[in-house]
MIKOLTI-28401 format. One record per residue: residue in one letter; x, y, z of N, C-alpha, C in turn. Coordinates in Angstrom, 1 decimal. Example, Ala and Ser with C-alpha at 12.3 -4.5 7.8 and 13.67 -1.06 7.14 Angstrom:
BEGIN
+---+--------+--------+--------+--------+--------+--------+--------+--------+--------+
| r |    n_X |    n_Y |    n_Z |   ca_X |   ca_Y |   ca_Z |    c_X |    c_Y |    c_Z |
+---+--------+--------+--------+--------+--------+--------+--------+--------+--------+
| A |   13.2 |   -5.7 |    7.8 |   12.3 |   -4.5 |    7.8 |   13.2 |   -3.3 |    7.8 |
| S |   12.8 |   -2.2 |    7.1 |   13.7 |   -1.1 |    7.1 |   12.9 |    0.0 |    7.9 |
+---+--------+--------+--------+--------+--------+--------+--------+--------+--------+
END
This chain:
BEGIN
+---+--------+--------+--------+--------+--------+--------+--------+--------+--------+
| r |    n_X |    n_Y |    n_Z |   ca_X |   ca_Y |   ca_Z |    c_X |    c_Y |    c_Z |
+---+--------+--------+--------+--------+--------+--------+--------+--------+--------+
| X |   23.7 |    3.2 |  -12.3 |   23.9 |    2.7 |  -10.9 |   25.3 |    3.1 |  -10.5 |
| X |   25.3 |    2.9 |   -9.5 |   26.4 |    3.8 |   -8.6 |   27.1 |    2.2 |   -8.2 |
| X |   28.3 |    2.3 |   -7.6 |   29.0 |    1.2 |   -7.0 |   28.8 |    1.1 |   -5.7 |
| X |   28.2 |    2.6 |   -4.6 |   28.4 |    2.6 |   -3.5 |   27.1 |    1.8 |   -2.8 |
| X |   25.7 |    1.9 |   -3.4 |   24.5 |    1.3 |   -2.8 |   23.7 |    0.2 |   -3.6 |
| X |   23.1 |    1.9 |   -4.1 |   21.5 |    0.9 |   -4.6 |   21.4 |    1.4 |   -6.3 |
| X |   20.5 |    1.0 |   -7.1 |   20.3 |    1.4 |   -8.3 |   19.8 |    3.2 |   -8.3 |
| X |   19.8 |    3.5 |   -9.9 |   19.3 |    4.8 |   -9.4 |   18.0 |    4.7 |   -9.6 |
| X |   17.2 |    5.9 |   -8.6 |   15.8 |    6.1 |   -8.9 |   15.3 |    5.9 |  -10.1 |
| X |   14.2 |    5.2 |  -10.1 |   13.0 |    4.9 |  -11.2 |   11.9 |    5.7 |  -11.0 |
| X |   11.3 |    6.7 |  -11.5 |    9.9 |    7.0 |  -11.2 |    9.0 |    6.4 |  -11.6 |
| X |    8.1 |    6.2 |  -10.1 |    7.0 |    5.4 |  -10.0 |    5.6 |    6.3 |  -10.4 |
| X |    4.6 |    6.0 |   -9.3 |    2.7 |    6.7 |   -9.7 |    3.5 |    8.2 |   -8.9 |
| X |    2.7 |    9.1 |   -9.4 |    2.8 |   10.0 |   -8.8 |    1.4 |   10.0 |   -7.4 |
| X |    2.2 |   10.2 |   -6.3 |    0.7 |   10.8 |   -5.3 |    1.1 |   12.5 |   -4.6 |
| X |   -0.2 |   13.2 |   -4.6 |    0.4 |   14.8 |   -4.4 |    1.0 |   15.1 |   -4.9 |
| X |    1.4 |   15.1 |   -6.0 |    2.4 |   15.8 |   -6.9 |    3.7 |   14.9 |   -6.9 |
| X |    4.1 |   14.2 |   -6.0 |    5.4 |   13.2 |   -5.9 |    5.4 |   12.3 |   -6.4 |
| X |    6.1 |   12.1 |   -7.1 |    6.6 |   10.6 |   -7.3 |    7.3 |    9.8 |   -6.7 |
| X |    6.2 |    8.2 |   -6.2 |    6.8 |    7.6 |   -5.4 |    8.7 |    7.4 |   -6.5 |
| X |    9.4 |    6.8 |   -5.5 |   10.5 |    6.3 |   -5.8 |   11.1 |    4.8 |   -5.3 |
| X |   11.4 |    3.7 |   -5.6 |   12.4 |    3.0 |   -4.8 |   11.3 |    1.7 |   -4.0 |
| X |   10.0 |    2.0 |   -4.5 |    8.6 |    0.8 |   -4.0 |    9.3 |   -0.5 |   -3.7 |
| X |    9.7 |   -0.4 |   -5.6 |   10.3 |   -1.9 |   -5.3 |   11.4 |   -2.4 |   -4.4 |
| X |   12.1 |   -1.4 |   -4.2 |   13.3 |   -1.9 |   -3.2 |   13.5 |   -2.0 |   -2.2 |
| X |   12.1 |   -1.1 |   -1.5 |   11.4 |   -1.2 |   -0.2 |   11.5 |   -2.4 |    0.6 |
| X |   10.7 |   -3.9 |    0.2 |   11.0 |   -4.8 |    0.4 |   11.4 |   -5.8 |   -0.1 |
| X |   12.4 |   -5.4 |   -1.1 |   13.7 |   -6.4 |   -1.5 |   13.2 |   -7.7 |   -2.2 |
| X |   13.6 |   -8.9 |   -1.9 |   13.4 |  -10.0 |   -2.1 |   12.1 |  -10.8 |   -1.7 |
| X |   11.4 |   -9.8 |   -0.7 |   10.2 |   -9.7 |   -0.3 |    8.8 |   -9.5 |   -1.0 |
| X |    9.0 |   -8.5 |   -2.2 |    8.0 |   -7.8 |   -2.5 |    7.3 |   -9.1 |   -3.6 |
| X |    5.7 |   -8.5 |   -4.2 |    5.4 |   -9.8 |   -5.5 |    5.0 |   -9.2 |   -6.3 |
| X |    4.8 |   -7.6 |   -6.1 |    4.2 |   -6.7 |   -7.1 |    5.4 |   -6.0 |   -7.2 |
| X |    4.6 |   -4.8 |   -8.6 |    5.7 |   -3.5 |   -8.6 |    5.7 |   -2.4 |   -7.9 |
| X |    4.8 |   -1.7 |   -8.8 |    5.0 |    0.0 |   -8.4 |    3.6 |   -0.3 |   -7.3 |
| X |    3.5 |    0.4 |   -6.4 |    2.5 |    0.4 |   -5.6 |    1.0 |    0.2 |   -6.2 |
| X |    0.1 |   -0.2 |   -6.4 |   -1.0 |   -0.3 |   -6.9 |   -2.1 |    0.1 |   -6.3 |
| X |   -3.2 |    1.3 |   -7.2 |   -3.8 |    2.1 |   -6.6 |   -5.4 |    1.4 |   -6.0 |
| X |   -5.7 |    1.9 |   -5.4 |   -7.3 |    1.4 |   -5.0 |   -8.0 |    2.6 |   -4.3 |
| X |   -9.7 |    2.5 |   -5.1 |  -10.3 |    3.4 |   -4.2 |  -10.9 |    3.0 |   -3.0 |
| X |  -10.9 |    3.7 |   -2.2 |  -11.6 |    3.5 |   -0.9 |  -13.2 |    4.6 |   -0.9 |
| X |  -13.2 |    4.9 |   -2.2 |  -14.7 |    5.6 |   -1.5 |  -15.9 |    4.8 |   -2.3 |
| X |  -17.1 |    5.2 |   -1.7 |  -18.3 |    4.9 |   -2.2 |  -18.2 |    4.8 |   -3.8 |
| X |  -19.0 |    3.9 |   -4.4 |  -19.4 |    2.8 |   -4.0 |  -18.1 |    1.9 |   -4.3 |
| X |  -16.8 |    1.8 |   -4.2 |  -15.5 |    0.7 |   -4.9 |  -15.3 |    0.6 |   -3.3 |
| X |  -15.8 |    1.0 |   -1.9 |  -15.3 |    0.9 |   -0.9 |  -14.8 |   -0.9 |   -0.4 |
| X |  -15.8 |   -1.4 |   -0.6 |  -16.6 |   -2.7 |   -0.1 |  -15.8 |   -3.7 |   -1.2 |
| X |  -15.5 |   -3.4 |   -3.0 |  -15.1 |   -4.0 |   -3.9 |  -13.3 |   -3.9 |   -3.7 |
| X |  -13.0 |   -2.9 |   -2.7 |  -11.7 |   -2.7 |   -3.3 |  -11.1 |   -3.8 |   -2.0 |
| X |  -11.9 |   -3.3 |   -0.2 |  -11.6 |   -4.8 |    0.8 |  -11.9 |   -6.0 |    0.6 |
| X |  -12.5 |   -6.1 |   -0.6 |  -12.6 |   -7.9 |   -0.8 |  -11.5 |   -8.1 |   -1.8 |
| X |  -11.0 |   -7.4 |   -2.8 |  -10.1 |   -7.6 |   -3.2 |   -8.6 |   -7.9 |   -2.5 |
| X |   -8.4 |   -6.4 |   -1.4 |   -7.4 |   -6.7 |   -0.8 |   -7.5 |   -8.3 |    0.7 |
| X |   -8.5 |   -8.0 |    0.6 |   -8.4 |   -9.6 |    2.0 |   -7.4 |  -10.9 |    1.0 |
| X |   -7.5 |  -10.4 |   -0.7 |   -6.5 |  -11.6 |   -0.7 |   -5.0 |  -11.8 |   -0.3 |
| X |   -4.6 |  -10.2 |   -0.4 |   -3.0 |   -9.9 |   -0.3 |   -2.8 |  -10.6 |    1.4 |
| X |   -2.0 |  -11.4 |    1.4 |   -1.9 |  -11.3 |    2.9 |   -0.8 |  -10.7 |    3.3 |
| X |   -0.4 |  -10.0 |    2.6 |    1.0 |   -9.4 |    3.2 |    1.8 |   -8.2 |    2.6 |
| X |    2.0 |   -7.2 |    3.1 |    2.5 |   -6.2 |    2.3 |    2.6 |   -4.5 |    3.0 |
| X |    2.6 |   -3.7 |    2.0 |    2.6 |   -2.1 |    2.9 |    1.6 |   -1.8 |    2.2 |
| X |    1.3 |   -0.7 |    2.8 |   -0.2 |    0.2 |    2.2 |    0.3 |    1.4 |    2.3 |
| X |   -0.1 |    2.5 |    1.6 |   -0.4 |    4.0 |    1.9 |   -1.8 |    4.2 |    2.0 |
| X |   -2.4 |    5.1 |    2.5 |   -3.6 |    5.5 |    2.7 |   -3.4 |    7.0 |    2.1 |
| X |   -4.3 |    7.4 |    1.3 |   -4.2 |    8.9 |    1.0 |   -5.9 |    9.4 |    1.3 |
| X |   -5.4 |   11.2 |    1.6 |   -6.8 |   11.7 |    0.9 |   -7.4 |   11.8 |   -0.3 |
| X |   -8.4 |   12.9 |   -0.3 |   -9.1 |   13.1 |   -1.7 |   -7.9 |   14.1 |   -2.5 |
| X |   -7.3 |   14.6 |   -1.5 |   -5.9 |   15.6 |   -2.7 |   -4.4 |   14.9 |   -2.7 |
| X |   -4.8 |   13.5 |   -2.7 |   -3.5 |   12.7 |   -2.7 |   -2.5 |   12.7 |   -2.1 |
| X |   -2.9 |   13.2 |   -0.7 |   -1.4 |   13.0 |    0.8 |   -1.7 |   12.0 |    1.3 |
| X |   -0.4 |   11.7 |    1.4 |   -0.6 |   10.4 |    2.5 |   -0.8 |   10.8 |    3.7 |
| X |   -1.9 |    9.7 |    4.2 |   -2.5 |   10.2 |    5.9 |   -1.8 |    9.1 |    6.6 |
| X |   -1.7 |    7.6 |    5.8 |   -1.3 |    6.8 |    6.6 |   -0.4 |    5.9 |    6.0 |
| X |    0.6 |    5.1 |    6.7 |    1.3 |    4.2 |    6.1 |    1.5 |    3.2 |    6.9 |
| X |    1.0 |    1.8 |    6.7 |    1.3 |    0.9 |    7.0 |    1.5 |   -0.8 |    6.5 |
| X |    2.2 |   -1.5 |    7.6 |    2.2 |   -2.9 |    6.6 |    1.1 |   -4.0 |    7.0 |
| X |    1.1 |   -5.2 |    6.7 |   -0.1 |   -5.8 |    6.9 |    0.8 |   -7.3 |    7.0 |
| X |    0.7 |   -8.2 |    7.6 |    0.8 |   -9.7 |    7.4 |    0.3 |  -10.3 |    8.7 |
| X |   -1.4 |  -11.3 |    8.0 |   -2.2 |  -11.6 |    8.6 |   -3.5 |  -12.4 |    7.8 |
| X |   -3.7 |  -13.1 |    8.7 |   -5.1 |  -13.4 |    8.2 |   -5.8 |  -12.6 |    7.6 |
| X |   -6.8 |  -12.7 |    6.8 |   -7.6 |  -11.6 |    6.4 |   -6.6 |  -10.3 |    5.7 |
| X |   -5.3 |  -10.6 |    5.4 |   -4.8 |  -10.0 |    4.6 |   -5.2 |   -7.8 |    5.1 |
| X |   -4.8 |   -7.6 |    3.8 |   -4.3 |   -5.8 |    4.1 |   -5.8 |   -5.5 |    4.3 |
| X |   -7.0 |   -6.1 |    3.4 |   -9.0 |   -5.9 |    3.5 |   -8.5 |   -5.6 |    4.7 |
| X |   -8.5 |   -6.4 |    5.5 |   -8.7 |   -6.6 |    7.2 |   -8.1 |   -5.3 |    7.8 |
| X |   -6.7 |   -5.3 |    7.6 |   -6.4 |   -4.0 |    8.1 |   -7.2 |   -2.9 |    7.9 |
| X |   -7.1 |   -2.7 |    7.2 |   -7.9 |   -1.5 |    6.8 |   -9.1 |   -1.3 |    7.5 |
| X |  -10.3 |   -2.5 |    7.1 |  -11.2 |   -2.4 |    8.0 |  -10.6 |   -1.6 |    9.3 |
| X |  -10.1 |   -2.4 |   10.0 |   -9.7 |   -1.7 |   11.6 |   -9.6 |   -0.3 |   11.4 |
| X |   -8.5 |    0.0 |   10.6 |   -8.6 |    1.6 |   10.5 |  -10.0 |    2.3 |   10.0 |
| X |  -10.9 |    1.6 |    9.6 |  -12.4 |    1.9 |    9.2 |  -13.3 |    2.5 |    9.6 |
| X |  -13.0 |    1.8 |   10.9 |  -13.9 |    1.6 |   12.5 |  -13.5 |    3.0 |   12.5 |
| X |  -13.1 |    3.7 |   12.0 |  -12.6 |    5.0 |   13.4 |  -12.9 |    6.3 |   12.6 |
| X |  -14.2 |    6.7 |   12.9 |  -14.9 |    7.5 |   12.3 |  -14.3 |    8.6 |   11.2 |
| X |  -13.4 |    9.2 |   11.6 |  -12.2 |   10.0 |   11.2 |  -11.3 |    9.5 |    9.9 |
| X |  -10.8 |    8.4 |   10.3 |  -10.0 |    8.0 |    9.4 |  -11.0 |    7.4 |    8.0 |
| X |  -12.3 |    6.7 |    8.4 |  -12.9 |    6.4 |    7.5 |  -14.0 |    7.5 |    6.6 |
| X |  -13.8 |    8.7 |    7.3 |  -13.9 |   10.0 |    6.1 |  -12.8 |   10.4 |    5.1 |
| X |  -11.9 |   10.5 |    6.1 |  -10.3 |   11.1 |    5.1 |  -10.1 |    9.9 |    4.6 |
| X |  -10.3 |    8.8 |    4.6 |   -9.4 |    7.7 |    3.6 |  -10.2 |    7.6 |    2.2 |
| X |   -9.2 |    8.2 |    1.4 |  -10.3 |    7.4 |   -0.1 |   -9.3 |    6.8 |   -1.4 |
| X |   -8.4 |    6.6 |   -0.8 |   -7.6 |    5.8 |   -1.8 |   -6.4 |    5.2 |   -0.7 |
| X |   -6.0 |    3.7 |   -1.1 |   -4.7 |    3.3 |   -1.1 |   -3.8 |    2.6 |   -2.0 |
| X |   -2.6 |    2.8 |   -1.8 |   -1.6 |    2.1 |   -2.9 |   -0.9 |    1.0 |   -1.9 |
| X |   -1.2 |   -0.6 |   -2.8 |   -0.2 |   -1.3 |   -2.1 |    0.5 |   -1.9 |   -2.7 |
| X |    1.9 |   -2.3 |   -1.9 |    2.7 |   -3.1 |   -2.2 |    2.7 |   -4.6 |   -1.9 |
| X |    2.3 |   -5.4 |   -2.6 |    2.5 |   -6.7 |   -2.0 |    3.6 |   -7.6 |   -1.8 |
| X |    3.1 |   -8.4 |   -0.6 |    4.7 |   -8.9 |   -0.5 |    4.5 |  -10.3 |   -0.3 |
| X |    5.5 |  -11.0 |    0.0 |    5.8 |  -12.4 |   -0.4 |    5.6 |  -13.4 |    1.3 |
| X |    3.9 |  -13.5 |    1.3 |    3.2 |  -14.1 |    2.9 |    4.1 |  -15.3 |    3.3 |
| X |    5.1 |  -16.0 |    2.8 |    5.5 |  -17.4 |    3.0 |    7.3 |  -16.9 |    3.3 |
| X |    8.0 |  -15.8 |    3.4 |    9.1 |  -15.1 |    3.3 |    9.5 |  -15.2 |    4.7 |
| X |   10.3 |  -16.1 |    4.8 |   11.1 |  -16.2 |    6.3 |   11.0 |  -14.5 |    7.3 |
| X |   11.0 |  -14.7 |    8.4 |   11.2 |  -13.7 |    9.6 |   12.6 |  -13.4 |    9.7 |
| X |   12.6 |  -12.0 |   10.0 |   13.9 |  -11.4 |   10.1 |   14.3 |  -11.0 |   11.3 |
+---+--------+--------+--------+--------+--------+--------+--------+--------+--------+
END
């Protein structure tokens, strides 16, 4: 670690060839997981992996394809948790071809506003 910022890089899961970096530090004091945690979104784990996530209520997601790019990135805090999001992005014929995996970070639903 350096004196000027942050620690140095840890390598995380690899997606596309990359390795994430720095997950955890993403949301700081915020986060409740570690390294992003993977889930499939295709047939048949589609349905198993949104009832799992409806518990997260809070956190980031990646969305990737079937060759591991990320298509989408977003956070979630809400009822019905990240499941829910997702769903929404579901709806949309397009995105619910290209989506077959995401990795999320969860984060801490009770964590004061900034």
């Amino acid at each position: 670690m350096n004196g000027d910022c942050c620690a140095e890089p840890v390598a995380g899961p690899v997606v596309d060839a990359r390795v994430l970096r720095h997950a955890w530090t993403a949301l700081g004091p915020l986060r409740c997981g570690d390294w992003p945690a993977p889930y499939s979104l295709q047939s048949p784990h589609r349905e198993e992996t949104l009832a799992v996530l409806d518990e997260v209520l809070a956190g980031v997601y990646l969305a990737v394809d079937a060759e591991g790019r990320l298509r989408w990135l977003g956070k979630a805090h809400r009822d019905g948790g990240i499941g829910a999001r997702l769903r929404d992005h579901l709806r949309h014929l397009e995105r619910a071809r290209v989506f077959t995996g995401v990795f999320v970070v969860e984060a801490d639903p009770f964590s004061p506003g900034t």
